[in-house]
MDAnalysis code that builds the backbone (N, CA, C; Angstrom):
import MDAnalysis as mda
import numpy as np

u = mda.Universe.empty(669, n_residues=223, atom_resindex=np.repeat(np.arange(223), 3), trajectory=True)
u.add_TopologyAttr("name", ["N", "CA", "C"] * 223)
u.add_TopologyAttr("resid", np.arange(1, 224))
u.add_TopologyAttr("resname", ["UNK", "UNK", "UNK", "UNK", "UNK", "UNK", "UNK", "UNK", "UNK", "UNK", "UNK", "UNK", "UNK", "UNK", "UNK", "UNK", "UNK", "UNK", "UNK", "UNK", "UNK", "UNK", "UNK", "UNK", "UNK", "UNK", "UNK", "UNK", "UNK", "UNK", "UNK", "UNK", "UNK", "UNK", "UNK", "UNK", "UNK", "UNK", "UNK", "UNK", "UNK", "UNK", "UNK", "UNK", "UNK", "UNK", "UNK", "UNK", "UNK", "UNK", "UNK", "UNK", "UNK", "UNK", "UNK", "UNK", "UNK", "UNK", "UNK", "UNK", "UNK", "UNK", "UNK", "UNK", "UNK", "UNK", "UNK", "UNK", "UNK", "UNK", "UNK", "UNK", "UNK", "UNK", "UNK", "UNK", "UNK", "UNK", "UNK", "UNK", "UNK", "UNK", "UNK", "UNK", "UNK", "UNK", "UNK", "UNK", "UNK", "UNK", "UNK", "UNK", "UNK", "UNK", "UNK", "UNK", "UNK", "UNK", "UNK", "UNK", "UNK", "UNK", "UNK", "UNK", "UNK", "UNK", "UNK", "UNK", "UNK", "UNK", "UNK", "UNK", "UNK", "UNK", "UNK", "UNK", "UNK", "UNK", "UNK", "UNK", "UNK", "UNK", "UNK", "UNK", "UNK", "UNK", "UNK", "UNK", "UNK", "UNK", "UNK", "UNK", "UNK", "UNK", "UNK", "UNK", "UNK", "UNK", "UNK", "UNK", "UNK", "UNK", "UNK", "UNK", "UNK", "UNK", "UNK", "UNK", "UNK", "UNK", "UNK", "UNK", "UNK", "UNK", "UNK", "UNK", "UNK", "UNK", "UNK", "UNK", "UNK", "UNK", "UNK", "UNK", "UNK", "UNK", "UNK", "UNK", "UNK", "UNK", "UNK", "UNK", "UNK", "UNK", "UNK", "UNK", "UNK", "UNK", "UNK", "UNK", "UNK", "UNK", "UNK", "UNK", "UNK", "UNK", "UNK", "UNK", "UNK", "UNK", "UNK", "UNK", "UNK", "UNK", "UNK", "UNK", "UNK", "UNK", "UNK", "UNK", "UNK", "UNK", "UNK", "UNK", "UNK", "UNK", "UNK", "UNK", "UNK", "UNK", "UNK", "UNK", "UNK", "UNK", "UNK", "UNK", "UNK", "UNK", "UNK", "UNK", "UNK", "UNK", "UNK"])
u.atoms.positions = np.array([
    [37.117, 37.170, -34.672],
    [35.836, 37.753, -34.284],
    [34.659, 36.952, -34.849],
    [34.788, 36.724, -36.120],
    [33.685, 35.721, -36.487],
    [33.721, 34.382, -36.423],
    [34.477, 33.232, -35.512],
    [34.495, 32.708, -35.172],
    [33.890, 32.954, -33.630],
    [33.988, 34.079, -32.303],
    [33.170, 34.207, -31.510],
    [31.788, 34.021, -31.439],
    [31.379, 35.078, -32.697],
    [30.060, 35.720, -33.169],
    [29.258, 33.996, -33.300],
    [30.166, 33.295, -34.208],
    [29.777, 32.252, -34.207],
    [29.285, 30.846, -32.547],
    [30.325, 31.318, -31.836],
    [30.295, 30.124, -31.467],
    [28.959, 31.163, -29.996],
    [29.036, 32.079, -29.645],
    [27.923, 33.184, -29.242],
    [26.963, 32.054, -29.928],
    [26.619, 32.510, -30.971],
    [25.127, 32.094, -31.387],
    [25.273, 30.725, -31.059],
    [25.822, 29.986, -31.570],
    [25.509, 28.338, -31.274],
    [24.941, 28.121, -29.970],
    [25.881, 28.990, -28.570],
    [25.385, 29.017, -27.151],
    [24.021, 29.360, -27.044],
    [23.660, 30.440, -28.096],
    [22.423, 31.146, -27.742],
    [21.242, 30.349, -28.197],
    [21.431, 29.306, -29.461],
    [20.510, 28.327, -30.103],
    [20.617, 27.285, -29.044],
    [21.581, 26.714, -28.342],
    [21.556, 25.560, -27.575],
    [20.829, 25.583, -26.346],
    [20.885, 26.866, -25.469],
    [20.382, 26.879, -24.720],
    [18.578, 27.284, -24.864],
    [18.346, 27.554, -26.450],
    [17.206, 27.564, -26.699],
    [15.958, 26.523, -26.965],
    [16.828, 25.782, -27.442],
    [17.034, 24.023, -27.810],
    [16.364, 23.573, -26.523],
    [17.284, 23.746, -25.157],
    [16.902, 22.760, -24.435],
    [15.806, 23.168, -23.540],
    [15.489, 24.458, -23.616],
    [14.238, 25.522, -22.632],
    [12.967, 25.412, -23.142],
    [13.068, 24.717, -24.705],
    [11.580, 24.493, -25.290],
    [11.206, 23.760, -25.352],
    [9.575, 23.138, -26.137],
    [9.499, 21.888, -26.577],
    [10.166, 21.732, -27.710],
    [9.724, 20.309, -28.302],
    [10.177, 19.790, -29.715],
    [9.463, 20.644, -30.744],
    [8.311, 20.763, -30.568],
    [7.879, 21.685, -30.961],
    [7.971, 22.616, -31.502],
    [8.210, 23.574, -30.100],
    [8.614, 25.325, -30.768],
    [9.748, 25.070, -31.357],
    [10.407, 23.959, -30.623],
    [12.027, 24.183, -32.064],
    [11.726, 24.214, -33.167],
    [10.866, 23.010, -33.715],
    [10.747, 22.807, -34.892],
    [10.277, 23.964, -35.944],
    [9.063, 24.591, -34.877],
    [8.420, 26.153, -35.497],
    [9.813, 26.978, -35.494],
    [10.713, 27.122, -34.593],
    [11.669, 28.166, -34.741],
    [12.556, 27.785, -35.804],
    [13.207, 26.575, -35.953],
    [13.986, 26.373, -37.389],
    [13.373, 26.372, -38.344],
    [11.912, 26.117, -39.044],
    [10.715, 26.013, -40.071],
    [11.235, 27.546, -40.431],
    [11.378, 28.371, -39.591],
    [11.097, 30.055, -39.980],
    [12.437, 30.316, -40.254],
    [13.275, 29.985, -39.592],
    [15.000, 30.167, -39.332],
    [15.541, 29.074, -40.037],
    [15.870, 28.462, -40.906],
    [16.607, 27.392, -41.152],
    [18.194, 27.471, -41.532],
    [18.626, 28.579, -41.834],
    [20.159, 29.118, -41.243],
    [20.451, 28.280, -39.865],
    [19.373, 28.893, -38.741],
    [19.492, 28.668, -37.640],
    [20.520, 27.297, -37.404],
    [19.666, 26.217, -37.617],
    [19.980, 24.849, -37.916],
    [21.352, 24.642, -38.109],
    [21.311, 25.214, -39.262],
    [22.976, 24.771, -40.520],
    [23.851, 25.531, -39.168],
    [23.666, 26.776, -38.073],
    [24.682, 27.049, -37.501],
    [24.466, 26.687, -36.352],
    [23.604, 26.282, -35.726],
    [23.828, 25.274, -34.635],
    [24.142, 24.162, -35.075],
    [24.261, 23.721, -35.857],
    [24.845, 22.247, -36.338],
    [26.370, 22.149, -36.570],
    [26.793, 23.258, -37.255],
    [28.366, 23.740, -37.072],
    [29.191, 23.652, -35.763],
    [28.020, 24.573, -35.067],
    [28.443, 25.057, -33.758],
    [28.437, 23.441, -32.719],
    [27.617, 22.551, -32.891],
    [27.720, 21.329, -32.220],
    [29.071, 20.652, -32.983],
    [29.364, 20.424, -33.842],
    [30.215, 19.083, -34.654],
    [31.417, 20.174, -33.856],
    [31.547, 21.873, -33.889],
    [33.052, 22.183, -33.210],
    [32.982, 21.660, -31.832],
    [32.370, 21.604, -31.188],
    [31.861, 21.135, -29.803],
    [32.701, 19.265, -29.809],
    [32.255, 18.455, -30.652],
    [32.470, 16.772, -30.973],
    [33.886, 16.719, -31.521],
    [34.122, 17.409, -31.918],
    [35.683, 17.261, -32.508],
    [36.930, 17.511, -31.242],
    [36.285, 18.176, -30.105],
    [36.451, 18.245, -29.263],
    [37.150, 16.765, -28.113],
    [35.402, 16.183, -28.218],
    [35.444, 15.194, -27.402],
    [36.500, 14.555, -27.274],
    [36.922, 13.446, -26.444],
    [37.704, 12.419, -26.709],
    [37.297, 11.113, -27.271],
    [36.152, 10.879, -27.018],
    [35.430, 9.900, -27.863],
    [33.936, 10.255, -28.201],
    [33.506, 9.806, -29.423],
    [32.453, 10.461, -29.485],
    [31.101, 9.201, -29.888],
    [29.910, 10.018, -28.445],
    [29.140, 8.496, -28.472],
    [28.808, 7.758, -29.801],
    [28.032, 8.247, -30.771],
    [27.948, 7.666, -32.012],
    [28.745, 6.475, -31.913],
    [30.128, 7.096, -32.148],
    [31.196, 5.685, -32.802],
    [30.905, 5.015, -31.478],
    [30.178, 4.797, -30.320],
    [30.073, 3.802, -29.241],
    [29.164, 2.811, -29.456],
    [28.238, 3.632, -29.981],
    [26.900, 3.139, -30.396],
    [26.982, 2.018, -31.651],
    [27.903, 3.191, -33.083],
    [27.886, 2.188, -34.114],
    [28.476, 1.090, -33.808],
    [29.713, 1.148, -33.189],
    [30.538, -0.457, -32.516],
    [29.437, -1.529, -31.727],
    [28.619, -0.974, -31.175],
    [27.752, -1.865, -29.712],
    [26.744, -2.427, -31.041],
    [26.103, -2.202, -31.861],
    [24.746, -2.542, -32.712],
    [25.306, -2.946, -33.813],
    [26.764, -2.956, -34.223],
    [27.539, -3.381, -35.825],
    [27.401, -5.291, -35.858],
    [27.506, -6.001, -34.339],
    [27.064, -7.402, -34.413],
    [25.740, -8.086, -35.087],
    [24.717, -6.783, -34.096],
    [23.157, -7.485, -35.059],
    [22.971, -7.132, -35.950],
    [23.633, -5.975, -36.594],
    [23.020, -5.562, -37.820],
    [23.265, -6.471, -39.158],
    [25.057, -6.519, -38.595],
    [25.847, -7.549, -39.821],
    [25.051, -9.095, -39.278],
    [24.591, -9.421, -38.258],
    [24.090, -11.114, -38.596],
    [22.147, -10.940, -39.146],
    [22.377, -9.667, -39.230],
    [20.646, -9.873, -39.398],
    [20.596, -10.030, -40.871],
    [21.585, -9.535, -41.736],
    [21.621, -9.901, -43.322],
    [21.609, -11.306, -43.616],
    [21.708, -12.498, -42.887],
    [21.315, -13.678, -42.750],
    [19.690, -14.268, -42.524],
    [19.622, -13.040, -41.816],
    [18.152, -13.464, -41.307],
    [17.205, -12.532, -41.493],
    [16.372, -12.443, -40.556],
    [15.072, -11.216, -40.559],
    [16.181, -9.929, -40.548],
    [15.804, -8.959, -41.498],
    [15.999, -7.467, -41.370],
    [15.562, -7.087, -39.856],
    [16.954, -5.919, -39.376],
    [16.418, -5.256, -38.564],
    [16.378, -3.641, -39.002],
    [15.531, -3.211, -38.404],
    [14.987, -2.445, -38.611],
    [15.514, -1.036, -37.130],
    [16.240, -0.058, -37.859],
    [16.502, 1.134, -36.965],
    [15.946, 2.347, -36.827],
    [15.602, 2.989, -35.812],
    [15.204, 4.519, -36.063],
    [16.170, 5.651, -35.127],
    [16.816, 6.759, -35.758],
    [17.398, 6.937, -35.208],
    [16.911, 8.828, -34.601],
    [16.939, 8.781, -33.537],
    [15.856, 10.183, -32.871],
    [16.688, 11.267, -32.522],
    [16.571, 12.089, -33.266],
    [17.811, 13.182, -33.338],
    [19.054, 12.869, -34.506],
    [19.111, 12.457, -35.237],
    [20.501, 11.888, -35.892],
    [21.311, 12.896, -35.786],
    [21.178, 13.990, -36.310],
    [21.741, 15.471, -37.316],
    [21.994, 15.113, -38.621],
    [23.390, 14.571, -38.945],
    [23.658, 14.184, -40.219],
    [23.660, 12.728, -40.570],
    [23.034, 12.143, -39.959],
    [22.511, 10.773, -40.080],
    [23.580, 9.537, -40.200],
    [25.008, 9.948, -39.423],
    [25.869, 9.375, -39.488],
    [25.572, 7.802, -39.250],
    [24.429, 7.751, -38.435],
    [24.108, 6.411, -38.012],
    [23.456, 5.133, -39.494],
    [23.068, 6.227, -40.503],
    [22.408, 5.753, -41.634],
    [22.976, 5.244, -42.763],
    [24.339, 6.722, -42.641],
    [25.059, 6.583, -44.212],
    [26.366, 5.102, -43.613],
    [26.514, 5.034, -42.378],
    [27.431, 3.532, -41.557],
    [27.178, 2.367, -42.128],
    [25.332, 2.187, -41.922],
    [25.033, 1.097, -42.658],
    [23.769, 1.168, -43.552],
    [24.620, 1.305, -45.011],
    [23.598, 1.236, -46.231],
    [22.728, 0.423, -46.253],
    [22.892, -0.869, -45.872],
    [22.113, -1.963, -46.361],
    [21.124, -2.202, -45.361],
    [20.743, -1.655, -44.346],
    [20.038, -1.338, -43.157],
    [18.780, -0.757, -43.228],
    [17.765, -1.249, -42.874],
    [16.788, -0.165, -43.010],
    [17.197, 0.884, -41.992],
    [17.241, 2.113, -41.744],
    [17.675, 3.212, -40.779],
    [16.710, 4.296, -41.170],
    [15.610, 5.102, -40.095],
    [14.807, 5.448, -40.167],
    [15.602, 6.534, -39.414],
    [15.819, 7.828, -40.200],
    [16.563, 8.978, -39.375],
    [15.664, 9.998, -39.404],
    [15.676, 10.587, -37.678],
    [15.052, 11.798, -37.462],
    [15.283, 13.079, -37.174],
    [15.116, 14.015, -37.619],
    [15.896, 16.121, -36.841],
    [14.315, 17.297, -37.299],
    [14.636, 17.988, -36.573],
    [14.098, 19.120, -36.963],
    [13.950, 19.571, -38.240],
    [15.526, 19.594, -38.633],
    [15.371, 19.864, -40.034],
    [16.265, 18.793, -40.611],
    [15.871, 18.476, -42.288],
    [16.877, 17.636, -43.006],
    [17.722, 18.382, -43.480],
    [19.192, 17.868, -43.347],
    [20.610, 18.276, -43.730],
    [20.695, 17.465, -44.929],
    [20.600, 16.754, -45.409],
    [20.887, 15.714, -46.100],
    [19.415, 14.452, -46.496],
    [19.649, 13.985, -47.557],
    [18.793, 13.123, -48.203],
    [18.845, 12.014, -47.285],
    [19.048, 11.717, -46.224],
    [19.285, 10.997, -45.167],
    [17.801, 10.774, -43.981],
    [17.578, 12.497, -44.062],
    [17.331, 12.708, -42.525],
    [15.702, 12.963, -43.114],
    [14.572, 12.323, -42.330],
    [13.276, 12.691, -42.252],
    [12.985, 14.251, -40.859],
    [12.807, 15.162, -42.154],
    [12.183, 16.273, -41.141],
    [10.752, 16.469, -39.950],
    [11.227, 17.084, -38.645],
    [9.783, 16.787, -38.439],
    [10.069, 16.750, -36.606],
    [8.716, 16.609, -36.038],
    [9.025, 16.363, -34.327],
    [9.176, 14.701, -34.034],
    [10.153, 14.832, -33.337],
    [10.435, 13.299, -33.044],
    [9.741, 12.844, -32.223],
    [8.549, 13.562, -31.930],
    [7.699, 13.269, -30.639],
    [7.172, 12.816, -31.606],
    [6.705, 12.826, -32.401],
    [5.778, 12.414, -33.456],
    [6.167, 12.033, -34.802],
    [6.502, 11.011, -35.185],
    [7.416, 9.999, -35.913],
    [6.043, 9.298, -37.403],
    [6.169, 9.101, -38.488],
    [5.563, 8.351, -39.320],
    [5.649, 7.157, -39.204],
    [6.520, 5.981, -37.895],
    [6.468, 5.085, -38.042],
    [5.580, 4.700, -37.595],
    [4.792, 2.981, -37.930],
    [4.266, 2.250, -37.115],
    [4.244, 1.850, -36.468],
    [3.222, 1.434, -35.400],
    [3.523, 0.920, -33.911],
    [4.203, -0.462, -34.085],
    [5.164, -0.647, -33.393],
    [5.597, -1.654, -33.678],
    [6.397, -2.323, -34.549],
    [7.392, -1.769, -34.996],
    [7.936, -1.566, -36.194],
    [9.319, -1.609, -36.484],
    [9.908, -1.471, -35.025],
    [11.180, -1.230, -35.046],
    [12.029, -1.957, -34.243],
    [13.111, -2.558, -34.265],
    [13.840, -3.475, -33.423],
    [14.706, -2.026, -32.177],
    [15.413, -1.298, -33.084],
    [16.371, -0.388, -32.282],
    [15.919, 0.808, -32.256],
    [15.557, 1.360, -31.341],
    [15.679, 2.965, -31.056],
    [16.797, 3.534, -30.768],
    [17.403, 4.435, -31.261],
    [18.716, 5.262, -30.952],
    [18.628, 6.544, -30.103],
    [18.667, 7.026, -29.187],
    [18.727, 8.470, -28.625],
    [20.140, 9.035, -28.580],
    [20.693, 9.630, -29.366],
    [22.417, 10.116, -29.146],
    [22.429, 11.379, -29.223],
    [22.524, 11.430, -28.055],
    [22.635, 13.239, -27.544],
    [21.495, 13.953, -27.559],
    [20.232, 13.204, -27.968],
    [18.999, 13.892, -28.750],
    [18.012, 14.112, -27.436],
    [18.193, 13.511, -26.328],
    [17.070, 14.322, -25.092],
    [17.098, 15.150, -24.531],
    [16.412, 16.096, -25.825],
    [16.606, 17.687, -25.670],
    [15.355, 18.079, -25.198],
    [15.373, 19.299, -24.823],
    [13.917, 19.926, -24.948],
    [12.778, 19.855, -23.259],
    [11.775, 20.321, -23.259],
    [10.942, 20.331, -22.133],
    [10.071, 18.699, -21.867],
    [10.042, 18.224, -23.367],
    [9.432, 17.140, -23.318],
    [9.907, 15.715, -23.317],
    [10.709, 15.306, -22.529],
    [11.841, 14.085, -23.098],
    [10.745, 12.729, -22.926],
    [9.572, 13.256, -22.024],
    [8.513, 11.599, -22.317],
    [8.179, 11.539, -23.401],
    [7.591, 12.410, -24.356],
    [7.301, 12.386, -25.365],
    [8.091, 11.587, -26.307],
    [9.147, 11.585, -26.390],
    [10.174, 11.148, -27.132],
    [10.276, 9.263, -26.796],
    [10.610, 9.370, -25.762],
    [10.199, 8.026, -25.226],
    [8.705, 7.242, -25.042],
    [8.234, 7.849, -24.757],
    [6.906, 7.534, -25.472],
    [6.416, 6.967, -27.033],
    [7.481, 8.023, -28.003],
    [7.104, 7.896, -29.102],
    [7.933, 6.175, -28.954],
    [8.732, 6.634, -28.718],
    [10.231, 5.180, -28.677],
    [9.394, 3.759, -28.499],
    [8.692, 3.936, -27.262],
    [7.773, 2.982, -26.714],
    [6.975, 2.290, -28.045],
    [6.303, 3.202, -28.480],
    [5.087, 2.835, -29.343],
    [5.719, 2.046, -30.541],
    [6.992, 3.045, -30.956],
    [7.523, 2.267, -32.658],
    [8.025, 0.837, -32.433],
    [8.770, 0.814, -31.159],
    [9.572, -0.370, -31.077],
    [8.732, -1.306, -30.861],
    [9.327, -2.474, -31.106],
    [8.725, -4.108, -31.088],
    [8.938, -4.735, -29.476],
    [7.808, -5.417, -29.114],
    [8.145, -5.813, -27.879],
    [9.548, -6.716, -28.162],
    [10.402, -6.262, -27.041],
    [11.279, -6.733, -26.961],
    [12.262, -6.061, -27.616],
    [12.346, -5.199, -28.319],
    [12.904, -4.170, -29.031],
    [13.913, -3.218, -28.321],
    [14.903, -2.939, -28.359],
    [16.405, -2.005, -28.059],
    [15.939, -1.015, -28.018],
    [15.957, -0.605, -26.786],
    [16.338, 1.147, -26.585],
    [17.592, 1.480, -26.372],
    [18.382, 2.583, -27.390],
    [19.709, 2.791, -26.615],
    [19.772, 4.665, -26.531],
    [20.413, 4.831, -25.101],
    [20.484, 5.953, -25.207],
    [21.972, 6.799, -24.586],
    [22.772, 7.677, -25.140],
    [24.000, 8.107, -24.751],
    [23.761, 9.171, -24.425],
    [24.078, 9.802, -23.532],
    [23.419, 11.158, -22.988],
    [25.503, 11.647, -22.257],
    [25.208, 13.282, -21.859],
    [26.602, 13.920, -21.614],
    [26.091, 13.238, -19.880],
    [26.784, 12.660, -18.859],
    [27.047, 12.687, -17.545],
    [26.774, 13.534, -17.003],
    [27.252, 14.544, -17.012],
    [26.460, 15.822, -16.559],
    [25.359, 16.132, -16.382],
    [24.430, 15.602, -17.148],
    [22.946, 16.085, -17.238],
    [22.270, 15.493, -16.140],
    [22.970, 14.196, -15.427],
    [22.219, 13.704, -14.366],
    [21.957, 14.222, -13.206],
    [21.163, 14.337, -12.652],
    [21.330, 15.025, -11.271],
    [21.441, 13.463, -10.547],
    [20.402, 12.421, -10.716],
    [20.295, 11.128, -10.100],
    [19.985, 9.994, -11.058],
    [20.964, 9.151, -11.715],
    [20.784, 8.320, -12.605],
    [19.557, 7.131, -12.597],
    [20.147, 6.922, -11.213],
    [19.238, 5.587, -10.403],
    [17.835, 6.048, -10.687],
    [17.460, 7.362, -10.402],
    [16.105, 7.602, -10.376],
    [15.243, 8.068, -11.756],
    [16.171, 8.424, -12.427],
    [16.213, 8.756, -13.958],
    [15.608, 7.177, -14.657],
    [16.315, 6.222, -14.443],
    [16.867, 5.016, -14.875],
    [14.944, 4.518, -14.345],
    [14.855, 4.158, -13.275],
    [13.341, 4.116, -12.194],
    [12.271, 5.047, -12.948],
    [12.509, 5.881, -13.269],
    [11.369, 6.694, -13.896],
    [11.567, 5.993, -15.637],
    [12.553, 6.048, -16.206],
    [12.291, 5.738, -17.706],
    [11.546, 4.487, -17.995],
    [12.270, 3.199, -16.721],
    [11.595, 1.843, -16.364],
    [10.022, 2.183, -16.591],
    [9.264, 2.834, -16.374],
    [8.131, 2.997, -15.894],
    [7.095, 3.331, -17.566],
    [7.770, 3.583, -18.103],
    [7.177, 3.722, -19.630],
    [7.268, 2.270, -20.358],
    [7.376, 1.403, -19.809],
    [7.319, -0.146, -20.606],
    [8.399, -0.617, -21.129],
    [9.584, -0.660, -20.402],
    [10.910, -0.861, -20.493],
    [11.631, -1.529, -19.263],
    [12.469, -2.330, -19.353],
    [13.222, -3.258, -18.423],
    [14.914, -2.626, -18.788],
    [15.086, -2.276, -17.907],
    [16.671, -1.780, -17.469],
    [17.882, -2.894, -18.004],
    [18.590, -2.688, -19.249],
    [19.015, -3.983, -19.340],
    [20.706, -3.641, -19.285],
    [20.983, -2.697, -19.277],
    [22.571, -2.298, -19.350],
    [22.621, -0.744, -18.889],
    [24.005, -0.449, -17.935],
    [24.146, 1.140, -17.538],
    [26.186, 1.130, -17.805],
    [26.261, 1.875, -18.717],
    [27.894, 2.003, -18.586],
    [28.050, 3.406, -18.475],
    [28.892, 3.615, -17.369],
    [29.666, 4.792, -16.768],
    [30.982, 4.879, -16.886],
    [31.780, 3.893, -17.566],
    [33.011, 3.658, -17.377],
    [33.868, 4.634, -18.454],
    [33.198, 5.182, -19.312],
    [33.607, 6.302, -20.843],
    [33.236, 7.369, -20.249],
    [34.869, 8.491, -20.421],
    [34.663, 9.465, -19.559],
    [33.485, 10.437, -20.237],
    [32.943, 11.355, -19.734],
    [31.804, 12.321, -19.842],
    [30.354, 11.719, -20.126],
    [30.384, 10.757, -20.850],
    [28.995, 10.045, -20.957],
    [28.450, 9.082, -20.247],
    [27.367, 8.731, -20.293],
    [26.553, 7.137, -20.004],
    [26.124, 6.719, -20.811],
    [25.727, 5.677, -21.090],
    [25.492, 4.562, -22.380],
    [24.659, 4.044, -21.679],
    [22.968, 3.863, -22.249],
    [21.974, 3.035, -21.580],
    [21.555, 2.296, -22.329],
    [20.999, 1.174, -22.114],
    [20.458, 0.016, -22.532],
    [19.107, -0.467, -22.482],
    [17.952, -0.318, -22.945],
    [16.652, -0.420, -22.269],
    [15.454, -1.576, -23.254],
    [15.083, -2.975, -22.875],
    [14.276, -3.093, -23.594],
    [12.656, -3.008, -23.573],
    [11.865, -2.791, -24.158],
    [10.545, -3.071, -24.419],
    [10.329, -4.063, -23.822],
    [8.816, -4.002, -22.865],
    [8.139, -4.843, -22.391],
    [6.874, -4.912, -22.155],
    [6.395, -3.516, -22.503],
    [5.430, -3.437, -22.575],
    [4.614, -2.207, -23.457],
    [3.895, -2.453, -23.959],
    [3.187, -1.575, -24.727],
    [2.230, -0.394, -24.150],
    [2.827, 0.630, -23.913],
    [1.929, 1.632, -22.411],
    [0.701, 2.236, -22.947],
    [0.321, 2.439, -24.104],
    [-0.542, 2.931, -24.792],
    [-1.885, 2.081, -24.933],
    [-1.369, 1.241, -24.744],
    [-2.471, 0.056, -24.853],
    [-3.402, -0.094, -23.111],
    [-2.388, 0.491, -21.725],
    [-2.837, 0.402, -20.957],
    [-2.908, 1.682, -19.701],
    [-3.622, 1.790, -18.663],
    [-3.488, 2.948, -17.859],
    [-2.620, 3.054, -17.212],
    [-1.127, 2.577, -17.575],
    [-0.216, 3.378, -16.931],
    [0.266, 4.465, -17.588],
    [-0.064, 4.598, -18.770],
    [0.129, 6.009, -19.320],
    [-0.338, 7.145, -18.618],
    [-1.273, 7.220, -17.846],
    [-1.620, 8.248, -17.469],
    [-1.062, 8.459, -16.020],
    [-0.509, 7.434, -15.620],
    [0.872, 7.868, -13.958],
    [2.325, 7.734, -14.503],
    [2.784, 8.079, -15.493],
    [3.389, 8.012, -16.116],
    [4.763, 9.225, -15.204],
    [5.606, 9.259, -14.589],
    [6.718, 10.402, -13.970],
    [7.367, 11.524, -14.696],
    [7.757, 12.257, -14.586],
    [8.213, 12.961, -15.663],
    [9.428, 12.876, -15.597],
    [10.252, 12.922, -16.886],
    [11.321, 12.772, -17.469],
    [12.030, 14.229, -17.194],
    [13.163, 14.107, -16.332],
    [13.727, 15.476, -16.854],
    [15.432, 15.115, -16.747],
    [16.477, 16.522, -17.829],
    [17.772, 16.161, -17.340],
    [18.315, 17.515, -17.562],
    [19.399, 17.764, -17.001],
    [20.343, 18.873, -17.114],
    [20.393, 19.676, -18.210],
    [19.767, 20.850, -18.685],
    [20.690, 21.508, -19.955],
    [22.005, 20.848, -19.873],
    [22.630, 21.113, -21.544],
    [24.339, 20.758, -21.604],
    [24.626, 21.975, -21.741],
    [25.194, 22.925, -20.834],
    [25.818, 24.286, -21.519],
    [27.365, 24.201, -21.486],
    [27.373, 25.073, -22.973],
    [28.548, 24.701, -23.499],
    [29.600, 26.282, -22.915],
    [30.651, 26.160, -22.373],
    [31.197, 27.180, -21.774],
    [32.142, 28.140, -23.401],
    [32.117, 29.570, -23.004],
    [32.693, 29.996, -23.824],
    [34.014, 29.970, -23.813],
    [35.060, 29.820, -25.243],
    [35.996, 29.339, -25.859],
    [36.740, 30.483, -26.172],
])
């Protein structure tokens, strides 16, 4: 029974998650921070699940530049949504700039990821893993836009499901100052995107014809 009760609420936080902004989440866990610790439970029973889980796709695809950049210029990561900042504690020697609602761990910077402490320009890799939640997903990309360095990595793993039309998804994200540089469909349930910086949108008026970003709630069926 309290394993239901449990996995009930996780449904009831997730689908709350994705009906708001970044925002009101953030106001709703600020007040609730239980909340958090059991939607966070309630997701990792969800991943243990998977058959593969994007993270470890991600850490494998970015483990080349990170290990040759200790030769050279530091790169520099931010990661938008982490949870438990698995992407951070992977590689110590990394700068890794981790973001959530709330911090779990000495890892994670609290806060809206729409709205980030980094500098413009600042960052080689943006990470999105699982994290385009919410009413506002330009925002997020937007923010992405601004931190990263021209020429700078966007990567984003999202559930398959959420697409209604990739192509056009893919056409609309293009449009925030990004060049389409990789699409893998071939890993069952997810997509793996690839996107770099090309332009700085803030600096010019295409911000303001800017398309809107939208994707599928993930609802999680009861167990």
């Amino acid at each position: 029974m309290k394993d239901k009760l449990k996995s009930a609420r996780f449904r009831y936080l997730n689908e709350q998650f994705y009906s708001s902004t970044s925002q009101d989440a953030l106001q709703f866990f600020v007040k609730d921070p239980d909340a958090f610790k059991a939607y966070h439970n309630g997701y990792m029973q969800q991943v243990i699940r998977w058959p593969v889980k994007p993270l470890d796709i991600i850490i494998k695809q970015i483990t080349p530049t990170l290990k040759k950049s200790k030769n050279s210029s530091p790169v520099v990561v931010a990661d938008f949504g982490c949870g438990d900042a698995k992407l951070a504690q992977a590689f110590p020697d990394i700068k890794i700039h981790s973001f959530d609602l709330v911090a779990v761990n000495q890892y994670v910077t609290a806060g809206d990821m729409a709205h980030t402490n980094l500098a413009n320009g600042s960052v080689d890799i943006v990470v999105f893993c699982l994290s385009l939640m919410g009413t506002n997903l330009q925002s997020f990309v937007k923010e992405a836009n601004r931190v990263l360095k021209t020429g700078g990595l966007l990567k984003i793993a999202e559930v398959a499901s959420r697409f209604d039309n990739i192509s056009m998804f893919i056409d609309h994200l293009v449009k925030y100052g990004f060049e389409n540089a990789k699409v893998d469909q071939e890993i069952e349930m997810f997509i793996f995107m690839d996107f770099k910086k090309t332009q700085d949108i803030s600096k010019t008026a295409l911000k303001k014809k800017l398309p809107i970003l939208e994707l599928k709630p993930c609802i999680y069926k009861k167990r």
